[in-house]
C-alpha positions in Angstrom: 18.1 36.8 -39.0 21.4 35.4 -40.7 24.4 35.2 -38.6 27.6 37.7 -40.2 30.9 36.7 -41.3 33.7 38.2 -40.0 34.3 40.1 -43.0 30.6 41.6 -42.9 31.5 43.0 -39.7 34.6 44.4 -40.3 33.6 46.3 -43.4 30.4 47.6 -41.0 33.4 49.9 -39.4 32.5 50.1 -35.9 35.7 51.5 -34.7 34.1 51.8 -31.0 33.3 48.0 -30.8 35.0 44.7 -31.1 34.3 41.4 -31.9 35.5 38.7 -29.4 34.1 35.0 -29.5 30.0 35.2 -30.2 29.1 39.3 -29.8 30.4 42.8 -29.9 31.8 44.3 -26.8 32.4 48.0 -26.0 33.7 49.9 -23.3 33.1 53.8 -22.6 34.4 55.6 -19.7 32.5 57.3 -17.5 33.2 60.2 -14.7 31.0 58.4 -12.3 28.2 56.0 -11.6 25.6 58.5 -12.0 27.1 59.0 -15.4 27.0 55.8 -16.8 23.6 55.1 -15.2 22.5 58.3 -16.9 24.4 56.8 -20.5 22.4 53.5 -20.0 19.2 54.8 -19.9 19.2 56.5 -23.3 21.0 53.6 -24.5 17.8 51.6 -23.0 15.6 53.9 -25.3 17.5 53.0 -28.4 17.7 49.4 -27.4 13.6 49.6 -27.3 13.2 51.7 -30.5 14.8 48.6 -32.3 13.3 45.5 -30.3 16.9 44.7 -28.9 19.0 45.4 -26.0 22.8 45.0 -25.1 24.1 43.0 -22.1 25.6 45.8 -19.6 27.9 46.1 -16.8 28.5 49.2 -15.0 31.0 50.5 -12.6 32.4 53.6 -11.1 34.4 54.6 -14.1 33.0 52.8 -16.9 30.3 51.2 -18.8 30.8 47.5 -20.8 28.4 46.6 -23.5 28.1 43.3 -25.1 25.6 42.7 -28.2 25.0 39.4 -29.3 21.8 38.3 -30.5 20.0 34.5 -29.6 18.2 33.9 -32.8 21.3 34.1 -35.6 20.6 31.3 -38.0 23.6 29.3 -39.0 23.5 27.5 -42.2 26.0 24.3 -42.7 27.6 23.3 -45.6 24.8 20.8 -46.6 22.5 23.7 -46.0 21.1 22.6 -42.9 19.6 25.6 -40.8 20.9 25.8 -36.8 19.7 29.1 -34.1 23.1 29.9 -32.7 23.9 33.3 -30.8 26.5 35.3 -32.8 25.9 38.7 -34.5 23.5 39.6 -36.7 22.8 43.0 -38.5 20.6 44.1 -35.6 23.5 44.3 -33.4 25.5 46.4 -36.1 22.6 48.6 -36.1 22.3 49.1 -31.9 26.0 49.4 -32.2 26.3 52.0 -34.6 22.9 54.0 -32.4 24.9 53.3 -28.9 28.6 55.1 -30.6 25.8 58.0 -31.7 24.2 58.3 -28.1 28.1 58.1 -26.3 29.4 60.7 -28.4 25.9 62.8 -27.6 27.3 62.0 -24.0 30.5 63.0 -24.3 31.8 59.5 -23.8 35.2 58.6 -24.7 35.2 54.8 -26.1 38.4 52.2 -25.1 38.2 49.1 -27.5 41.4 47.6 -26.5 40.4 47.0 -23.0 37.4 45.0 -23.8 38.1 41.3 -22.9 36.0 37.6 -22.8 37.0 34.7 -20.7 35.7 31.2 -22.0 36.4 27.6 -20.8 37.6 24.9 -22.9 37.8 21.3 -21.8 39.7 19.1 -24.6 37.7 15.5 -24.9 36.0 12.8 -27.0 33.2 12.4 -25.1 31.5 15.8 -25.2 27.9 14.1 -26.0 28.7 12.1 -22.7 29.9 14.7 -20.2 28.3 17.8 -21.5 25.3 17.1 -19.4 27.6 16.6 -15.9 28.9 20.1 -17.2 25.6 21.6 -17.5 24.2 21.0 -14.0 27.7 21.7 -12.3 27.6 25.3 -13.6 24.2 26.3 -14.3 21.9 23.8 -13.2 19.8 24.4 -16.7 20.0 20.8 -19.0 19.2 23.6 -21.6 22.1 25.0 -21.6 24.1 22.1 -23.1 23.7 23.2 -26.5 21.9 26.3 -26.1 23.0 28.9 -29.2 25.3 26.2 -30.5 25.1 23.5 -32.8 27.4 21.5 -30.5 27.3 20.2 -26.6 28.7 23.5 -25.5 27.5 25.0 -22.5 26.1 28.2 -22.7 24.3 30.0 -19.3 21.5 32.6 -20.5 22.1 34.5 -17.3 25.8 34.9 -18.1 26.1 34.0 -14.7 29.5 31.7 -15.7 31.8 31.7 -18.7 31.0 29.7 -21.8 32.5 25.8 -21.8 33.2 24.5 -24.9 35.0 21.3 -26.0 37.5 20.6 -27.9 39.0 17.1 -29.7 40.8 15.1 -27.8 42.1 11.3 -28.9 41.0 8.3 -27.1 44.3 7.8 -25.5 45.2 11.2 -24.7 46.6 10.9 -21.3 47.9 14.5 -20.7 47.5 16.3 -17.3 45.7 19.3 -18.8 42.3 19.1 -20.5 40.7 22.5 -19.1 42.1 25.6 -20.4 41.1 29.5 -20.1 40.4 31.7 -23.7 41.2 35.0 -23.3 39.8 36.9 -26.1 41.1 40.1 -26.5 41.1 43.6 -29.5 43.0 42.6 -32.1 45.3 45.8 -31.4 46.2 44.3 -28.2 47.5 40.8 -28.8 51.0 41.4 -28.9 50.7 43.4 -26.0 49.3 41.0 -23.7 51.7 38.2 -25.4 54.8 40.2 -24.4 53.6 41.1 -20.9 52.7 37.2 -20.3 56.1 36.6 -21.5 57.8 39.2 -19.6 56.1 37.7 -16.6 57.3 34.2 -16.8 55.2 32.7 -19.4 56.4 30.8 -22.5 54.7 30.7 -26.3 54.1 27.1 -26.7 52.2 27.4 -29.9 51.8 30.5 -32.3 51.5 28.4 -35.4 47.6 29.5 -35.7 48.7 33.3 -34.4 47.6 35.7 -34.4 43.6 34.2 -33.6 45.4 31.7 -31.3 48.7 31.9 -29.1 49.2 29.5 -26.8 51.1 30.4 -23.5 52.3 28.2 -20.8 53.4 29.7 -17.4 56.0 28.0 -15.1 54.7 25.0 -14.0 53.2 24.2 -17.6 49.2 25.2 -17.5 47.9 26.6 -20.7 45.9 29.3 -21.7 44.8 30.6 -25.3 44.8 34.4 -25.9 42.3 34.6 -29.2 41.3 37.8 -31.7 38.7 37.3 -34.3 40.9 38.5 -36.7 38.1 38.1 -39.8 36.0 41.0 -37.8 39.3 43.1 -37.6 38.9 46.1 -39.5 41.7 45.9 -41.5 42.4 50.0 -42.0 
């Protein structure tokens, strides 16, 4: 199944779900374990009356969802066909069924809480080092790769955050290659930006803003806060 642009996604109107880095993410708060537990289970049904399931995390007082699906097919410009995980309509679809089966449950959603944390480690070697990467934190030589065209490192358990590399020049000697991505709702941004400023940090970089906005805190480490602004619905 094709992989959708960012614009597909934002014209499917899912005002209970964001998109941040590969999948969709929502979060609905619950009154109690029971609650959510109770939530999950018909969302469970759904997920088996359309051959696909969401990733889930459940606590006290809420329930997160992610939907992303493994098989997305990626074409490049010379036409050339990759399997990457990224959304495809059959998570639109579950999503859509899921903001049905919450409002059946009385569930109140909260996009702009939903967050992902990925690595990235700046290099020109990713070929060479992605395989020390990939038994470090999973242990899997499948997972350099896995639902990327590139060397990222990607653990099907979801056990640790994504690694991916960027470009780095050969004589690049600065301190700092590893840095955390925050991704974060759209509506939230400028939020979080403030209250990392307000805490100490400093903008180092908002010339790609607002998908990237780079923040440094006092003693100079980096972080990226990123929206997928193309998946923003723009209304």
């Amino acid at each position: 199944m094709d992989m959708l642009k960012g614009e597909q996604i934002a014209a499917a109107n899912l005002t209970d779900w964001r998109k941040l880095a590969q999948g969709l993410h929502a979060r609905y708060l619950v009154d109690d374990f029971s609650t959510g537990a109770r939530f999950v289970a018909a969302v469970g049904e759904a997920g088996d009356a359309l051959g696909h399931h969401p990733r889930v995390s459940i606590g006290d007082r809420y329930v997160d969802l992610k939907l992303v699906s493994d098989d997305a097919i990626y074409r490049d410009d010379e036409g050339t066909e990759y399997v990457v995980e990224w959304v495809t309509q059959q998570d639109v679809d579950l999503a859509r069924r899921i903001t049905e089966l919450a409002a059946d449950h009385k569930l109140d959603a909260e996009p702009g809480s939903v967050s992902d944390v990925e690595l990235g480690l700046d290099t020109a070697h990713s070929a060479t080092i992605a395989p020390v990467w990939a038994a470090l934190l999973t242990g899997n030589a499948d997972a350099q790769g896995r639902g990327t065209p590139g060397d990222e490192i990607r653990d099907a358990t979801e056990r640790v955050p994504n690694l991916w590399f960027g470009d780095a020049d050969e004589s690049d000697t600065s301190s700092q290659r590893f840095h955390v991505e925050v991704y974060v709702a759209p509506e939230v941004a400028d939020q979080r930006v403030a209250a990392a400023v307000a805490a100490g940090g400093t903008v180092v970089d908002d010339s790609d803003a607002p998908s990237l906005t780079v923040i440094a805190d006092q003693d100079g480490n980096r972080g990226v806060l990123c929206i997928d602004a193309s998946a923003a619905n723009k209304d």
